[in-house]
N, C-alpha and C positions, 0 to 999 in steps of 0.2 A: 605514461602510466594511465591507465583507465579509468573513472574514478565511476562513483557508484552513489543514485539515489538512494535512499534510505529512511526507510520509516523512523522518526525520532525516536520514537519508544524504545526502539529497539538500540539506543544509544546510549538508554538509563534516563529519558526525558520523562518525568510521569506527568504526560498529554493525554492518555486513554480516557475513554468515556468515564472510568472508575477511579481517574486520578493516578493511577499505577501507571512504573513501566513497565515493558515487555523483556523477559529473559529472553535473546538471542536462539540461547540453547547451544552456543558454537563460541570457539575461541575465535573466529576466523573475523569475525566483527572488529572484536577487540583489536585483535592486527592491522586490518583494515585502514580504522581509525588510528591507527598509530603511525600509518604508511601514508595519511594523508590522502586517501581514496572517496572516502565517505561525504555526501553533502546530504545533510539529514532535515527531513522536513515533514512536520504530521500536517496530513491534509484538511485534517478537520478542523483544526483551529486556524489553518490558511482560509480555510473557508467561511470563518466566524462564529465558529462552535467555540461553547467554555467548556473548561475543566473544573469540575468533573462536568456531568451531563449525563442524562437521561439515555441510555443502548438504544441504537436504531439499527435497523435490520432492511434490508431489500423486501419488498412485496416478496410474499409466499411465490414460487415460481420460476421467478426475473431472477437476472441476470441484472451485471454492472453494465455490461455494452444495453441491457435494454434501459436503464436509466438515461446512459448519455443519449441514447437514442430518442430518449422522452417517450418510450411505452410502460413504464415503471415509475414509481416514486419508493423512496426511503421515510419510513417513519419511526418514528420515538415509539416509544413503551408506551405513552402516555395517547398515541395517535394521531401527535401533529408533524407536518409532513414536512420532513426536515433537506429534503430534496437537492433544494437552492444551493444551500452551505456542503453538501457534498461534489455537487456541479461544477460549485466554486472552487473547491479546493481543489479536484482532478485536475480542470484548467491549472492551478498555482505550479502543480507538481509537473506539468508538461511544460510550461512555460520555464519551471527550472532546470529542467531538464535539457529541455533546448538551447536555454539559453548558458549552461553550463559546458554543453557539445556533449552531454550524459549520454552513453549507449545502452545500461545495464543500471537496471532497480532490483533491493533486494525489499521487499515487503511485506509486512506480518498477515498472516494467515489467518481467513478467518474473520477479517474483518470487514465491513462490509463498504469500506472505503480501498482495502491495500489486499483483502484477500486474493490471492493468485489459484490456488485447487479448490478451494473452500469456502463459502461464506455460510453463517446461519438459516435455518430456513424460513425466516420471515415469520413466524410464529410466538415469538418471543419465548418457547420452552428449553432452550438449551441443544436444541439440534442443530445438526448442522448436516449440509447437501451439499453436492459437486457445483463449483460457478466460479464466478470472479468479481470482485469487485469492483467500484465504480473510477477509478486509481489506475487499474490493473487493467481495466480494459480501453482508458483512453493512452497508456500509456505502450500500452503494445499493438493498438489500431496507429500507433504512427512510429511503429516499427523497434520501439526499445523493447529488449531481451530482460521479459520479467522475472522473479524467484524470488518465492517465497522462504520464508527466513527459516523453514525446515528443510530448503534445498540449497543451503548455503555450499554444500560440498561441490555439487555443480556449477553453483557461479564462480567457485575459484577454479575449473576445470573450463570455465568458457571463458574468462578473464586471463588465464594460464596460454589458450591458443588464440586470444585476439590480440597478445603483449607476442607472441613468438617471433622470433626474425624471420622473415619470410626473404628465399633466395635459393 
């Protein structure tokens, strides 16, 4: 059985920057979790961030692959460059991953550690732009098959044919 990273939040952990957790939006979690698939892990506070905390957002522009790259930093609301602790956390989640033999993450959207189609646009006014997070893009630069917690339908559709009997 395949089992699957997993944004905490998205478990009912209220980890978010705003102390909440995240609505799924999907029953398919909840089964998930009940089929023993799930290893749930918020990268921010692997990273040394508290709960709650100040919203940080990717530089206007960047991307999560440019962060890990080190052409971008992440900053707080407030301007300080919170960078390091997202760094840290991508590493915890790859290293979980690996070390769990994980092939498949599902992670919330949007944000600017786990977002997979979407991260804010570094502005701090409540937009948001096409990108990835910084989670999302070390995790699928070493080949784990990411989705976002709005594409839940499709991880149980690619979970469905990497469990099929092959023969």
């Amino acid at each position: 059985m395949e089992r699957i990273l997993v944004s905490a939040c998205l478990m009912g952990a209220t980890v978010r920057y705003d102390g909440r957790a995240k609505d799924p939006g999907t029953a398919l979690v909840a089964r998930w979790q009940a089929e023993g698939r799930l290893v749930a892990l918020c990268p921010e506070l692997a990273g040394g961030l508290p709960v709650p905390r100040l919203p940080a957002e990717i530089e206007a522009g960047a991307t999560g692959a440019d962060v890990a790259a080190g052409r971008a930093r992440i900053v707080d609301r407030a301007g300080a460059d919170v960078t390091g602790a997202f760094l840290d956390g991508a590493q915890a989640a790859l290293r979980l991953a690996r070390d769990a033999g994980l092939r498949f993450a599902l992670l919330t959207e949007g944000s600017p550690s786990c977002g997979v189609r979407r991260i804010h646009a570094g502005r701090f006014d409540g937009t948001t732009r096409p990108g990835e997070g910084v989670v999302a893009a070390t995790l699928r630069a070493a080949g784990i098959a990411v989705y976002s917690h709005e594409e839940a339908a499709a991880l149980a559709a690619a979970l469905d044919a990497a469990e099929k009997p092959r023969g």
